[in-house]
C-alpha positions, 0 to 999 in steps of 0.5 A: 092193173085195170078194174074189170068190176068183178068181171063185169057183174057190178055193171048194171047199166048205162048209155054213151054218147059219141055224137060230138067228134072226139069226145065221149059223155055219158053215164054207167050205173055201179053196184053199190056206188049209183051212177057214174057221170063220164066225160070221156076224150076220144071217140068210139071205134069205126063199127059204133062211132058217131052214135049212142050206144046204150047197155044193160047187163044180165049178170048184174050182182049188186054185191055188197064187197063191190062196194069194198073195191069201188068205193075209191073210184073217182066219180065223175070218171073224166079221162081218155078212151081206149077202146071203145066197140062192139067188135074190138078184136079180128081173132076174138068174137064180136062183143061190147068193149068199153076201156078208158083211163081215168084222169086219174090214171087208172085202167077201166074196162067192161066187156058185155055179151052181145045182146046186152048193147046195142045202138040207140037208134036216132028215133030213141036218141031224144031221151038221152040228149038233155042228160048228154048235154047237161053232163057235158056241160057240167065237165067240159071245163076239166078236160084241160088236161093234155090226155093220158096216154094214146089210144091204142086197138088193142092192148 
């Protein structure tokens, strides 16, 4: 079963770097739980990828009974892309999509509305770097693991 948290609403905010080929660093902020590094395998879809992205959601809810259905989850959140887009279904309309397995094996997923991502552009990037770096550096060394399933366009 994947966590769709709370269909999106315990999302707040957050950024992810796919500047460096084949992985994926960055950092979401939770309801309840704070922020969450991630060291992600994988790279973004062809429509964002190489770039930054960042988001921050409208209908966020910092609900106390998120707390109840995160609370477990592993932070930081190491493991392997799925699909990551802002256009990631030809039959669907364009929209961000974040979806990853955890090392864990666990299945995440956030889908936004389309003004709440965007692409940060190169002169807005510097803010972001020595956060990217620093959370690269720190998890790099975990992802020793041999990934944990094979990326797929669409489940």
């Amino acid at each position: 079963m994947s966590q769709k948290f709370g269909n999106g609403r315990w999302v707040q905010e957050g950024f992810l770097d796919n500047r460096v080929n084949g992985s994926i660093v960055g950092r979401i902020v939770f309801a309840v739980i704070g922020p969450v590094d991630m060291y992600l395998r994988g790279n973004f879809k062809a429509d964002i990828e190489g770039q930054v992205i960042q988001f921050r959601n409208h209908r966020f809810e910092d609900e106390d009974f998120a707390g109840q259905v995160l609370g477990d989850m592993e932070n930081p959140q190491i493991g392997d892309v799925n699909l990551i887009s802002f256009d990631p279904h030809p039959n669907l309309a364009p929209h961000p999509y974040i979806e990853w397995f955890s090392a864990g094996k666990r299945h995440y997923r956030i889908e936004l509305e389309p003004p709440d991502a965007w692409i940060v552009p190169a002169s807005d990037v510097g803010e972001l770097d020595l956060v990217s770096q620093t959370i690269r550096e720190a998890l790099a060394g975990r992802m020793t693991e041999p990934p944990t399933r094979q990326a797929t366009d669409w489940l």
